[in-house]
Backbone as a chain_set.jsonl record, in Angstrom:
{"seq": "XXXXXXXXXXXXXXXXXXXXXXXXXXXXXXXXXXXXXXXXXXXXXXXXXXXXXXXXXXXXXXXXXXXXXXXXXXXXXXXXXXXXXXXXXXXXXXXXXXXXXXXXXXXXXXXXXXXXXXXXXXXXXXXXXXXXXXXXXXXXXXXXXXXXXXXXXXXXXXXXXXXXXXXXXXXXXXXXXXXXXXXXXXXXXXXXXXXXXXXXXXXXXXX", "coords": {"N": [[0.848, -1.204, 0.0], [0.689, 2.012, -0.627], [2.545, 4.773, 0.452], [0.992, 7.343, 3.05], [0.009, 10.672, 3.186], [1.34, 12.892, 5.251], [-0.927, 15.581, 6.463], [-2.293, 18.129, 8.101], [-5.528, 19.205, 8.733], [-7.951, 21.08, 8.342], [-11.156, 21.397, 10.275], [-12.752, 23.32, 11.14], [-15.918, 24.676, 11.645], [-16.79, 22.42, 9.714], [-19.227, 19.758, 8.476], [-19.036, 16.851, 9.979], [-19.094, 13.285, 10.108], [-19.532, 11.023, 12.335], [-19.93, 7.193, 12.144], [-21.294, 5.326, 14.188], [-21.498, 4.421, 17.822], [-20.099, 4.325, 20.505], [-17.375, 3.713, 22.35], [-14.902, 4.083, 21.474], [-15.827, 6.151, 19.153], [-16.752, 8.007, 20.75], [-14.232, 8.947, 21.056], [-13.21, 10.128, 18.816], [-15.292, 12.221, 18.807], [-14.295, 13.608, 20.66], [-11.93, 14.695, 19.8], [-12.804, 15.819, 17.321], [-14.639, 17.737, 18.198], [-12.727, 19.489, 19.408], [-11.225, 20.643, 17.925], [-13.173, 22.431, 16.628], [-15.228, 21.056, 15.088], [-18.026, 20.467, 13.0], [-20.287, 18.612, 14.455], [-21.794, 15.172, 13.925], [-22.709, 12.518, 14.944], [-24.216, 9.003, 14.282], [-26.13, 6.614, 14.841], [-27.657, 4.044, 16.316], [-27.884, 3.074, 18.65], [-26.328, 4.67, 21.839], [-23.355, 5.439, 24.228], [-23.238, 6.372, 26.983], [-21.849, 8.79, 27.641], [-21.371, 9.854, 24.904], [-24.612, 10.231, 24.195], [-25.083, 12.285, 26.276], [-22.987, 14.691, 25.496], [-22.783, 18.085, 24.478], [-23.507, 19.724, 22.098], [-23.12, 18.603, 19.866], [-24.789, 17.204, 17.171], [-27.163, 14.696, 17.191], [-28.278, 11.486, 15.987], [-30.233, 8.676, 15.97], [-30.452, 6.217, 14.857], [-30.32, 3.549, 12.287], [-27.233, 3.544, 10.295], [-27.816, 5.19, 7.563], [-26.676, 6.602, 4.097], [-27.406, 9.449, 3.102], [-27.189, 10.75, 5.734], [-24.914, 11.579, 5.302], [-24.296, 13.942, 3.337], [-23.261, 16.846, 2.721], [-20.855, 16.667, 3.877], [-17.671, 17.203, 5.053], [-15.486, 15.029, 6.015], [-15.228, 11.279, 7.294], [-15.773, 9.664, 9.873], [-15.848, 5.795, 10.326], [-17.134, 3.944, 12.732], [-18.352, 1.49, 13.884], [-18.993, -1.553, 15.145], [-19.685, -3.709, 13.559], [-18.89, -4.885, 10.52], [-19.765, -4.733, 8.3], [-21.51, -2.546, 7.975], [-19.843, -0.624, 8.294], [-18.153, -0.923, 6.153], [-19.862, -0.052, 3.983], [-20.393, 2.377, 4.728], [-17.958, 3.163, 4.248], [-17.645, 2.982, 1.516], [-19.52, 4.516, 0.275], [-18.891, 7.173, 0.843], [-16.585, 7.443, -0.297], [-17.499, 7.082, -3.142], [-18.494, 9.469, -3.053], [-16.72, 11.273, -3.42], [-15.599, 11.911, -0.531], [-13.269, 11.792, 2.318], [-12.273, 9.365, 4.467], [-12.227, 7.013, 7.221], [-11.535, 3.931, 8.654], [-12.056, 3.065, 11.491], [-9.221, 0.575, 12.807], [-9.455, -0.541, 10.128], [-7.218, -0.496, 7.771], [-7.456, -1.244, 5.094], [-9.257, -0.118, 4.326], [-9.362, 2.693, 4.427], [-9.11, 6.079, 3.517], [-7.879, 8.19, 5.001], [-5.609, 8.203, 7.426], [-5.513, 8.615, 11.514], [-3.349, 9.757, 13.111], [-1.141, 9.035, 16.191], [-1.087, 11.851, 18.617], [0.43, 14.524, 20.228], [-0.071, 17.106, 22.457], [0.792, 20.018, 22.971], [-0.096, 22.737, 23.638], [-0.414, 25.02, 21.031], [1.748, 23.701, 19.821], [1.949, 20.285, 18.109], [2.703, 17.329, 17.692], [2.819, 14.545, 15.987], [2.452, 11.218, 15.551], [3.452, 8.234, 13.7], [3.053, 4.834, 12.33], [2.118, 4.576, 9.843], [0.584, 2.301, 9.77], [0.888, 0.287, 10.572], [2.102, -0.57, 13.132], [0.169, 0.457, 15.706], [0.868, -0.11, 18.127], [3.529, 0.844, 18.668], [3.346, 3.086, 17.617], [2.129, 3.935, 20.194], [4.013, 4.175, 21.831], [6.161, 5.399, 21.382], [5.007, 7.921, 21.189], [4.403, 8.371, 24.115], [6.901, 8.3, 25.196], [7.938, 10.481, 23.75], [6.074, 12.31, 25.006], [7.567, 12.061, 27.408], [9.727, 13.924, 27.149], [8.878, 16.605, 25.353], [7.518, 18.516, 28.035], [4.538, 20.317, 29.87], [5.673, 22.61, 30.009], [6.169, 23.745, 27.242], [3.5, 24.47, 26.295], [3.068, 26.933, 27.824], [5.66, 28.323, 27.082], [5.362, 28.485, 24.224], [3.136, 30.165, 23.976], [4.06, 32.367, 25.039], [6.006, 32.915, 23.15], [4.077, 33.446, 21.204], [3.019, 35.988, 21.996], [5.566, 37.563, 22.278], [6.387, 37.795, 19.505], [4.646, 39.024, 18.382], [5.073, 41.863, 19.578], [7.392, 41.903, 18.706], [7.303, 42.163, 15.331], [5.572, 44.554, 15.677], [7.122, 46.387, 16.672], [9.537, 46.802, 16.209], [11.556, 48.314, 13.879], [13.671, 47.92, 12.01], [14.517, 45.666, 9.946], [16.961, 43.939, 10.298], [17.428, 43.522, 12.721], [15.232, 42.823, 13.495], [15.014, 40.173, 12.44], [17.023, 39.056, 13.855], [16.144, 39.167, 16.572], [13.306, 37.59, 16.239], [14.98, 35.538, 15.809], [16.679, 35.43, 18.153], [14.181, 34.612, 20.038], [14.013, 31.646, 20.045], [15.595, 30.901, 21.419], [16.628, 28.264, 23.368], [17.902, 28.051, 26.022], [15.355, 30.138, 26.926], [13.382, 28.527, 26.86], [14.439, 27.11, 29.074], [13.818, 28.598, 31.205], [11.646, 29.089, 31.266], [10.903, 26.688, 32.599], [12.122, 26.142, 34.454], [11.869, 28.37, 36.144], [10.011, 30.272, 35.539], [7.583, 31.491, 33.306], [6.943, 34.558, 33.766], [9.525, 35.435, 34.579], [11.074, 34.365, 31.917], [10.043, 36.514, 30.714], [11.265, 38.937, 30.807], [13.364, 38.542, 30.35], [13.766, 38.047, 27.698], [13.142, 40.576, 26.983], [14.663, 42.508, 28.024], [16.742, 41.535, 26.108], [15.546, 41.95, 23.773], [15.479, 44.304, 22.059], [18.151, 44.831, 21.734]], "CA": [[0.0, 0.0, 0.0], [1.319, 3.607, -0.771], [1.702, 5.423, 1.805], [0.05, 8.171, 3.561], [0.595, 12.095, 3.023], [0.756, 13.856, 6.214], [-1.588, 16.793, 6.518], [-3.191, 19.272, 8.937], [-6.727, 19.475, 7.88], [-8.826, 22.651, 9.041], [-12.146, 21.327, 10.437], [-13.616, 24.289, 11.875], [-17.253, 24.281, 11.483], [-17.459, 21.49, 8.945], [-19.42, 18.453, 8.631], [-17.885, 15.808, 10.163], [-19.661, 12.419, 10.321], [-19.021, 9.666, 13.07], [-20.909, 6.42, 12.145], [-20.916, 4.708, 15.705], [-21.877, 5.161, 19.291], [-19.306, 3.104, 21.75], [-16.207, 4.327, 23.306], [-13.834, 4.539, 20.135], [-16.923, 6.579, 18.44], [-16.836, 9.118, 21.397], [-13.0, 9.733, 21.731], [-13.185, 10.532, 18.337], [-16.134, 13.252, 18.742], [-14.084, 15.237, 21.352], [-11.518, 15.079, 19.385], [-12.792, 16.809, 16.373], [-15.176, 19.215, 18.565], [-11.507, 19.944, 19.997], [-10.69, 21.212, 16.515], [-14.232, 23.356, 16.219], [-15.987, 20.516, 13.945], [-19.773, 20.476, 13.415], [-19.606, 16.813, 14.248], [-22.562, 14.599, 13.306], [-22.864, 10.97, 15.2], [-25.192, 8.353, 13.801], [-25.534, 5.589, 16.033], [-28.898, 3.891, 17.373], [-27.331, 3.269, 20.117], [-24.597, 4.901, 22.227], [-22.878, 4.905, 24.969], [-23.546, 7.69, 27.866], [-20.888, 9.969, 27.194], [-22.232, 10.634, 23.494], [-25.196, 10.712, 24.808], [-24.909, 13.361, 27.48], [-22.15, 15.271, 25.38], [-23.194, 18.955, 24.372], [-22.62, 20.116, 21.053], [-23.264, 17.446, 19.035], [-26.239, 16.659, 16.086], [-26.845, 12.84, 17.383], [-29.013, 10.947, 14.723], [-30.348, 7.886, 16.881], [-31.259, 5.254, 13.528], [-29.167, 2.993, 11.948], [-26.274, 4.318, 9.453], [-28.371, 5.527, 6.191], [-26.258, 7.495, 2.998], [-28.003, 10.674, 3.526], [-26.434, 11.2, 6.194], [-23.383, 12.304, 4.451], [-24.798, 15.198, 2.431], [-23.022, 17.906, 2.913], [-19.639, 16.654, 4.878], [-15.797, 17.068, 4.31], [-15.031, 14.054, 6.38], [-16.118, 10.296, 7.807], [-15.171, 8.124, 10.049], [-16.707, 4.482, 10.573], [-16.272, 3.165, 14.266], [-18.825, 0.832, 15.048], [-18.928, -3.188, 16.013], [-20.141, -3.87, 12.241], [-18.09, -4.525, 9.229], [-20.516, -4.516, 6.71], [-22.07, -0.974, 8.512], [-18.207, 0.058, 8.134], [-17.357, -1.228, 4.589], [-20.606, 0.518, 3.423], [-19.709, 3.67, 4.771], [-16.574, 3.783, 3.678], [-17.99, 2.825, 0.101], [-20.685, 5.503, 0.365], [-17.789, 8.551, 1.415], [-15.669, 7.396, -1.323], [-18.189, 7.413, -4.112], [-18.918, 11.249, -2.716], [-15.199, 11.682, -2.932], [-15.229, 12.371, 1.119], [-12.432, 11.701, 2.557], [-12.857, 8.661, 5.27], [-11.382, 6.255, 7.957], [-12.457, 2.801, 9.166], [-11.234, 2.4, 12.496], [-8.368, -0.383, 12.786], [-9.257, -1.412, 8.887], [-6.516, 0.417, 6.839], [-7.565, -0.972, 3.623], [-11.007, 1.25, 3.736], [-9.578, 4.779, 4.757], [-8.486, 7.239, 2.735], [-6.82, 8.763, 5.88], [-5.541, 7.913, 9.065], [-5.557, 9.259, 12.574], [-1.715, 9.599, 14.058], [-1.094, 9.301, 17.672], [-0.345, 12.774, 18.874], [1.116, 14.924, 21.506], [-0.556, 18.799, 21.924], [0.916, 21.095, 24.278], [-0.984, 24.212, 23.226], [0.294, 25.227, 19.749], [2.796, 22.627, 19.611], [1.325, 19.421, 17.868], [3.505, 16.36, 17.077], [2.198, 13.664, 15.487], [3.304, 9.964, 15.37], [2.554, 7.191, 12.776], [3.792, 3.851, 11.759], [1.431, 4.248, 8.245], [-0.714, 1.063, 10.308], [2.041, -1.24, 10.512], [1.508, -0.919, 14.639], [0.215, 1.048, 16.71], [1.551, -0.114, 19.751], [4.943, 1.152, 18.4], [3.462, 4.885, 17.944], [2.167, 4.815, 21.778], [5.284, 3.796, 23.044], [6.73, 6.294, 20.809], [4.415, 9.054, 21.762], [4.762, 8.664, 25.396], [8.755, 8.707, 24.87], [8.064, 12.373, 23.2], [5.807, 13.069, 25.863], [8.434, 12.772, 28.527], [10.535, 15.406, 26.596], [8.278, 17.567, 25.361], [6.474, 18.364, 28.717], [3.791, 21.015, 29.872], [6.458, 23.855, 29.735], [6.24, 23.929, 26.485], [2.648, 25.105, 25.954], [3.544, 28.259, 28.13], [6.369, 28.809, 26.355], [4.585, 28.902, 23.294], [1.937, 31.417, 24.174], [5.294, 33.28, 25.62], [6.464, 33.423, 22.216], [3.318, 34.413, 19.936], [2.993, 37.406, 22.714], [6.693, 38.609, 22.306], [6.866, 38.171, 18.558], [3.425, 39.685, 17.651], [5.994, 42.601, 20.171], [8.686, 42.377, 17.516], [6.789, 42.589, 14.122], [5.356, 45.86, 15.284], [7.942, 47.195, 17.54], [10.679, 46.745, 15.711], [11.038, 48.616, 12.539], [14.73, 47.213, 11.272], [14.346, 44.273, 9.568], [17.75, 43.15, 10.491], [16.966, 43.726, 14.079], [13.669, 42.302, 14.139], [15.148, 39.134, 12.502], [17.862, 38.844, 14.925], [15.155, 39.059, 17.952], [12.698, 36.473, 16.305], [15.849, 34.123, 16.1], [16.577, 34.865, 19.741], [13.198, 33.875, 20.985], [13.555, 30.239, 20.084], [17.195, 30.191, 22.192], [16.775, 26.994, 24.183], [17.637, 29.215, 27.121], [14.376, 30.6, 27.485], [12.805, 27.728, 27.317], [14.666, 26.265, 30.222], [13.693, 29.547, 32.161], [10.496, 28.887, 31.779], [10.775, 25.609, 32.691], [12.681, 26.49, 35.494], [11.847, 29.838, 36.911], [8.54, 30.526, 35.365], [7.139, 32.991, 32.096], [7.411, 36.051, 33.947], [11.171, 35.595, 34.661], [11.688, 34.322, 31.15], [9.545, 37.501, 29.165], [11.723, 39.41, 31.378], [14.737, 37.791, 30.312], [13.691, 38.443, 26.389], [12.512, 42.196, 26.895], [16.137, 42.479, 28.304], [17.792, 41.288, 25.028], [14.982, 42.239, 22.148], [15.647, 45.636, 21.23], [19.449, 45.388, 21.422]], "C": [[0.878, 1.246, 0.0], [1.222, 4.223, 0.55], [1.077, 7.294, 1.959], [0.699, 9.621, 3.309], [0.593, 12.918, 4.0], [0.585, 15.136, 5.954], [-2.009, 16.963, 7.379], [-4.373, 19.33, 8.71], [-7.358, 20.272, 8.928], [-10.391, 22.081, 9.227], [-13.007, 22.225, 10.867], [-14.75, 24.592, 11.021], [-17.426, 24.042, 10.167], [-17.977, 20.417, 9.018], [-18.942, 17.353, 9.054], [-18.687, 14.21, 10.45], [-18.983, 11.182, 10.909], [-20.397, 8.846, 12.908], [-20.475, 5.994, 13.419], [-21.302, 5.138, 16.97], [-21.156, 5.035, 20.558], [-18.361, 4.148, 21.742], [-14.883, 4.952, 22.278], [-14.767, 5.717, 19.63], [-16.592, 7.929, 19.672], [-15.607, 9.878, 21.474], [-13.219, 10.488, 20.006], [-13.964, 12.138, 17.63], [-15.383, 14.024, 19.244], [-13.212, 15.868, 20.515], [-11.647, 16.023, 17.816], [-13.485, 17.832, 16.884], [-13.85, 20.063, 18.949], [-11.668, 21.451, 18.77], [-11.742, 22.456, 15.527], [-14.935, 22.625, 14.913], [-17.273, 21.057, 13.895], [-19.552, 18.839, 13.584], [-21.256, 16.295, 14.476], [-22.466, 13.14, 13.576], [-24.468, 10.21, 14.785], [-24.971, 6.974, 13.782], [-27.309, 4.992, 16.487], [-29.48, 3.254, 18.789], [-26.417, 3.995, 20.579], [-24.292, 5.491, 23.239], [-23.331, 6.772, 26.037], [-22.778, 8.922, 27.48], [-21.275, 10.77, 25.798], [-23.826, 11.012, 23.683], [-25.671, 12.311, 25.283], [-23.813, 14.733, 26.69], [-22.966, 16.422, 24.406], [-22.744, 19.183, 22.662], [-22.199, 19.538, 19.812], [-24.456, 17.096, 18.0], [-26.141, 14.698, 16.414], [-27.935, 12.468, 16.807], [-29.429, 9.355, 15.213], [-31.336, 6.922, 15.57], [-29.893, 4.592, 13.168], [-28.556, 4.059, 10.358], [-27.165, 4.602, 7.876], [-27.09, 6.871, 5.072], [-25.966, 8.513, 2.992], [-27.59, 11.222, 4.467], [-25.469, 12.01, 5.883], [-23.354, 13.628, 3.44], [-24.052, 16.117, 3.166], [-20.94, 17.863, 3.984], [-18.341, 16.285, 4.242], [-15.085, 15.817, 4.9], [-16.145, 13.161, 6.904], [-15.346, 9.341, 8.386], [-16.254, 6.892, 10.71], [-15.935, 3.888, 11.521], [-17.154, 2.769, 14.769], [-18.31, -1.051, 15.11], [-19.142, -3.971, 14.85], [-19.255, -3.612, 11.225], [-18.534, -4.446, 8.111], [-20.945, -3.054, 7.029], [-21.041, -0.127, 7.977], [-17.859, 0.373, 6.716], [-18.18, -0.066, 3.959], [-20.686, 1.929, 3.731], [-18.748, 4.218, 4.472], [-16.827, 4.138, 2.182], [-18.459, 3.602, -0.646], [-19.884, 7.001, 0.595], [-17.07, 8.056, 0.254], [-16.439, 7.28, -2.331], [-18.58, 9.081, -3.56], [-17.504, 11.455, -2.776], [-15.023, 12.447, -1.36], [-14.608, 11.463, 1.646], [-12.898, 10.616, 4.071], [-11.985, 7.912, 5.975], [-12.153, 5.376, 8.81], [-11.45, 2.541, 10.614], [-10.772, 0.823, 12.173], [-9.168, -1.541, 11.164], [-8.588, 0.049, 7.923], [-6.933, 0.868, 5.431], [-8.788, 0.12, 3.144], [-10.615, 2.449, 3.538], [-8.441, 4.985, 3.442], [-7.863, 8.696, 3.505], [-6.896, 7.918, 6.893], [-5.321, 8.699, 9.948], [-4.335, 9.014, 13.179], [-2.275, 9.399, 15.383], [-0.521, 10.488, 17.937], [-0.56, 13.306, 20.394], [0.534, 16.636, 21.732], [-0.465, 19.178, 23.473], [0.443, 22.345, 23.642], [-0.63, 24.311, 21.645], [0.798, 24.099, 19.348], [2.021, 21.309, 19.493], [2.349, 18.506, 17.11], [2.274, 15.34, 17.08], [2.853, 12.114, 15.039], [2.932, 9.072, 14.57], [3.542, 5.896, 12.3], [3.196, 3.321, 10.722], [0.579, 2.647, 8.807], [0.236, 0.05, 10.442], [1.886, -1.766, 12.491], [1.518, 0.034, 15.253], [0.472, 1.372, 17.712], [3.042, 0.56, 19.883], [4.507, 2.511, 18.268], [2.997, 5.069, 19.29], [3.242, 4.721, 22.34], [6.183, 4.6, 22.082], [6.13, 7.551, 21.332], [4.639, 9.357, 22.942], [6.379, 8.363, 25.679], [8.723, 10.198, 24.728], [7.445, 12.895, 24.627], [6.359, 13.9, 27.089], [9.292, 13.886, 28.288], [9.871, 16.712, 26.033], [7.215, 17.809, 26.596], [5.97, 19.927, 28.934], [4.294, 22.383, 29.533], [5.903, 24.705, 28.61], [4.791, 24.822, 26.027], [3.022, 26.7, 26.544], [4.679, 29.357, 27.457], [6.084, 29.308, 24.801], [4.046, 30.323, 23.118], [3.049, 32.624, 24.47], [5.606, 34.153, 24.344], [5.933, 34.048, 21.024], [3.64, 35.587, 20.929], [4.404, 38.306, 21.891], [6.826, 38.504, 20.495], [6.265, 38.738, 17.809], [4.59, 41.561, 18.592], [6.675, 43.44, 18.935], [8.701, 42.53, 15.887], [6.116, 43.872, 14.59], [6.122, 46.835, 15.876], [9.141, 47.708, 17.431], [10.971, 46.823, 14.394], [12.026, 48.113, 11.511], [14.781, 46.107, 11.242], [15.673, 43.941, 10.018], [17.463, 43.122, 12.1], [15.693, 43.185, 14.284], [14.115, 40.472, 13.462], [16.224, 38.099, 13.279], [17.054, 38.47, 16.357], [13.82, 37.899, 17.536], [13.718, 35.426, 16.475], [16.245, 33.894, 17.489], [15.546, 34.162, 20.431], [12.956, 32.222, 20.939], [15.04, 29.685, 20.332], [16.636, 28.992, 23.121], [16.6, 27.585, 25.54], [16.467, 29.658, 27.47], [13.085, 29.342, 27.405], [12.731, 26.933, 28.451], [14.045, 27.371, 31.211], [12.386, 29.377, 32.492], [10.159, 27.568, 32.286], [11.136, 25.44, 34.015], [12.289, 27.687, 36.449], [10.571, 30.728, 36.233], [8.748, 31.475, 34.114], [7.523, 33.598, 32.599], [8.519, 36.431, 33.907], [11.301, 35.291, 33.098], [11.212, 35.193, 29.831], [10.224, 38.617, 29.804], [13.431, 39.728, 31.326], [14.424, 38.578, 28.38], [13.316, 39.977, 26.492], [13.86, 42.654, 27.283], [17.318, 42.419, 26.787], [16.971, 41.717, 23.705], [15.506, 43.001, 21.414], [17.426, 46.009, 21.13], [20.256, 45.326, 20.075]], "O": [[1.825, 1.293, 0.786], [0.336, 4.247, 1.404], [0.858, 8.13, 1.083], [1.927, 9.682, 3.237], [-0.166, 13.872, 3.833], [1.425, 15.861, 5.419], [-2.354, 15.917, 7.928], [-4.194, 20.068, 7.742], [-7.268, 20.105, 10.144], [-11.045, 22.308, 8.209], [-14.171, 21.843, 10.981], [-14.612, 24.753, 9.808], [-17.952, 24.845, 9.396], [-17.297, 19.673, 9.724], [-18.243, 16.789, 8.211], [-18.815, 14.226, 11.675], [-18.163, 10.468, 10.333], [-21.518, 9.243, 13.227], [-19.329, 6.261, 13.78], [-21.428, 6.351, 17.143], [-21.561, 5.582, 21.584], [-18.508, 5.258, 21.23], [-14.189, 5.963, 22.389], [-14.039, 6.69, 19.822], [-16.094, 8.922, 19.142], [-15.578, 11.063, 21.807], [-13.432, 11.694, 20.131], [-13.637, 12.852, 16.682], [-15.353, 15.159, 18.769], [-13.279, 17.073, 20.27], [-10.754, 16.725, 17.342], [-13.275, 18.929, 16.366], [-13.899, 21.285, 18.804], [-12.032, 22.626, 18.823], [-11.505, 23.065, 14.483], [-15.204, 23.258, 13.893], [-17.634, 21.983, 14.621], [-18.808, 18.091, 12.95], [-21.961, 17.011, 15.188], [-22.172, 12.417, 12.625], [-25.569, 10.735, 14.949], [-24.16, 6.289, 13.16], [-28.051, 5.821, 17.014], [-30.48, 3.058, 19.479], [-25.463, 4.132, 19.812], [-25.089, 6.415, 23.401], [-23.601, 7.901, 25.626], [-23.297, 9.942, 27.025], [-21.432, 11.984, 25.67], [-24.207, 12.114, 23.29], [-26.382, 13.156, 24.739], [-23.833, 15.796, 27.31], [-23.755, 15.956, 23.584], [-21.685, 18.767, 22.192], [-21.307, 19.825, 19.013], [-25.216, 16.377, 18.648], [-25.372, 13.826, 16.01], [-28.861, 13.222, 17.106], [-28.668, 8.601, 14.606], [-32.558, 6.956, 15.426], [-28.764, 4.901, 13.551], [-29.155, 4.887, 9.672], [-26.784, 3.794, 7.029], [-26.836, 7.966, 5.573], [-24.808, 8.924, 2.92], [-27.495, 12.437, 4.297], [-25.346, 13.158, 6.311], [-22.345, 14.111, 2.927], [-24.264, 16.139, 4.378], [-20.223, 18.741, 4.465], [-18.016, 15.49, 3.361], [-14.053, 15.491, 4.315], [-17.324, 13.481, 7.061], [-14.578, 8.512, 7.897], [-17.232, 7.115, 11.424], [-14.779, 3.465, 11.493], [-17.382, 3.148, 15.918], [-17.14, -1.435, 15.097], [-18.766, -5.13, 15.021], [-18.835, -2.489, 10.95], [-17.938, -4.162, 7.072], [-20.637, -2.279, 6.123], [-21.255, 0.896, 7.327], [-17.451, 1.419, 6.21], [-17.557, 0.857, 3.434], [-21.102, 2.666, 2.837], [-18.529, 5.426, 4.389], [-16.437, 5.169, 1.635], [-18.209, 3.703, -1.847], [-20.604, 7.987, 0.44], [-17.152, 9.083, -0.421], [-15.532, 7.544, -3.12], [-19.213, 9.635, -4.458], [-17.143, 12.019, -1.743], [-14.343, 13.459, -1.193], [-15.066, 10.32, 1.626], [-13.825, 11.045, 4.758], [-10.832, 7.966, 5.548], [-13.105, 5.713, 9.514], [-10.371, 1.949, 10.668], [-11.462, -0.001, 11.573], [-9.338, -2.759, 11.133], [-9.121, 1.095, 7.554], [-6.957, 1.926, 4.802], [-9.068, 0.794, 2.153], [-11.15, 3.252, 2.773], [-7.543, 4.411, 2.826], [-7.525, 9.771, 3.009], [-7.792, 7.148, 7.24], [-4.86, 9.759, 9.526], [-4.251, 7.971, 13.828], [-3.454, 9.52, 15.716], [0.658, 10.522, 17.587], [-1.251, 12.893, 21.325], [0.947, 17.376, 20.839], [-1.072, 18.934, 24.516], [1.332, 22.764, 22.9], [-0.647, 23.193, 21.131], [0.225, 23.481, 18.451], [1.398, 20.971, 20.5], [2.803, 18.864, 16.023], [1.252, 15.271, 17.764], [3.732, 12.044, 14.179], [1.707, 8.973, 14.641], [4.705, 6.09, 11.947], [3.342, 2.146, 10.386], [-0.01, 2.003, 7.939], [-0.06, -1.14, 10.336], [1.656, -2.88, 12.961], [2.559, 0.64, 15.507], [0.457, 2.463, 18.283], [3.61, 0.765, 20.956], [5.271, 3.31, 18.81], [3.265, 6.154, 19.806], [3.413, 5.238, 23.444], [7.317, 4.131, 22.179], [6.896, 8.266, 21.978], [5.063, 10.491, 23.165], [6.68, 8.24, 26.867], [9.346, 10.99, 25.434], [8.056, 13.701, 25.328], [6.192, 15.01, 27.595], [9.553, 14.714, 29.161], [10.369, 17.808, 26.293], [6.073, 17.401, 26.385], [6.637, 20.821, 28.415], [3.615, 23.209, 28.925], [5.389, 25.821, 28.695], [4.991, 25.864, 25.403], [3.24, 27.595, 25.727], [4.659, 30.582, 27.339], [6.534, 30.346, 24.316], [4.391, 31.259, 22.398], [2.8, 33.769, 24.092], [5.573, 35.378, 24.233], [6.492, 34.741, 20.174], [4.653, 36.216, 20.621], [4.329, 39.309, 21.181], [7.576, 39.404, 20.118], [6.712, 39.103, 16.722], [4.677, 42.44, 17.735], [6.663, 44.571, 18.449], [9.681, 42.881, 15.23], [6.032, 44.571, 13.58], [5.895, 48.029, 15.681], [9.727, 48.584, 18.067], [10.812, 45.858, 13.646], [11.648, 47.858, 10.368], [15.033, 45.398, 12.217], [15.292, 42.858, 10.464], [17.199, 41.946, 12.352], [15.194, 43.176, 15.409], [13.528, 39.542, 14.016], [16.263, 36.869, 13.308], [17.411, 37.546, 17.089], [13.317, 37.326, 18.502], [13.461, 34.462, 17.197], [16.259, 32.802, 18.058], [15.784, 33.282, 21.259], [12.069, 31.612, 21.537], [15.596, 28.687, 19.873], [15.767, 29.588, 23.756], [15.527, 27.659, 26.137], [16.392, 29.605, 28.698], [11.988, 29.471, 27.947], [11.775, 26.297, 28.893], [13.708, 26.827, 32.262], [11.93, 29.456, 33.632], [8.951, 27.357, 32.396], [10.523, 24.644, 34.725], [12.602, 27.614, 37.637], [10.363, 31.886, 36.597], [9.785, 32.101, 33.896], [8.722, 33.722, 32.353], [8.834, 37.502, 33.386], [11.848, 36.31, 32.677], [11.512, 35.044, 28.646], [9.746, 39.644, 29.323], [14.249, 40.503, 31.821], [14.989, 39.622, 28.055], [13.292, 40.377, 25.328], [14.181, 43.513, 26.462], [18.339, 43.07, 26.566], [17.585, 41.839, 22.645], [15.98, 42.721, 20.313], [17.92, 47.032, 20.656], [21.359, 45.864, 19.992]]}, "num_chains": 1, "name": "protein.A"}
């Protein structure tokens, strides 16, 4: 099989259709409301959490076609492989883009294992060969990339949204974006908190 093209894809308020109602079926809802989907389960059963979860169009019948009108993605995650196949079948004659939980040959994407400290989004994949090899890869990254990092982030849109308007010499303003991603201030914040380390860059920007 060819493999896979990693992409980013922008879901914010588009269609997103989960066939399914069970526990795989739900992680996959938060995760695209995460992302600002319209997300769209269709399930005639399912499990409390989908259920109970806000924010959701839930469609309580079995998997019909029609459904799919109008959506940029699909994934098929229930207990049923004919329910599955035929959704996949049904998204790929609409050219919409689709994914059969743990059956490769159906999707026309897959779901990495990833890591999201605020901004910062790594993504792990072994193209389906095993999964168990991207969690035990992921939680390897995790221990190195840890919570810091989101703060540090947010640290650094602040000070460089700073240095595109604050700083009118382009050689000087590209000297001070290259400082803000010294290592150094990452440990500061890692160590001795944001305030000490936007304290530490407001110190060295403008020189």
């Amino acid at each position: 099989m060819s493999k896979f093209y990693p992409i980013y894809l922008d879901v914010k308020d588009k269609k997103c259709v989960i066939v399914g109602g069970g526990k795989v079926a739900y992680r996959k809802v938060c995760s695209l409301k995460e992302a600002g989907a319209e997300v769209v389960v269709v399930s005639p059963e399912t499990c409390p959490e989908i259920t109970d979860k806000k924010g959701i169009v839930l469609i309580k019948k079995n998997y019909d076609e029609s459904v799919l009108d109008g959506a940029l993605l699909v994934i098929a995650a229930t207990d049923n492989e004919a329910v599955n196949k035929k959704a996949a079948l049904d998204a790929r004659k609409r050219n919409i883009i689709v994914n059969v939980v743990d059956h490769q040959e159906l999707c026309s994407f897959i779901v990495p294992s990833t890591i999201n400290r605020g901004d910062l989004c790594i993504s792990i994949s072994t193209g389906g060969a095993s999964p168990a090899v991207s969690k035990s890869v992921r939680e390897e990254l995790e221990v190195v990339f840890g919570s810091e990092y989101e703060e540090y982030l947010n640290l650094l849109t602040k000070m460089r949204s700073i240095a595109m308007s604050d700083i009118k010499d382009s050689d000087k303003r590209r000297r001070a974006l290259q400082r803000l991603a010294d290592k150094d201030i990452l440990d500061i914040v890692k160590n001795k908190g944001v305030t000490e380390a936007e304290a530490r860059i407001r110190e060295t920007m403008f020189k």
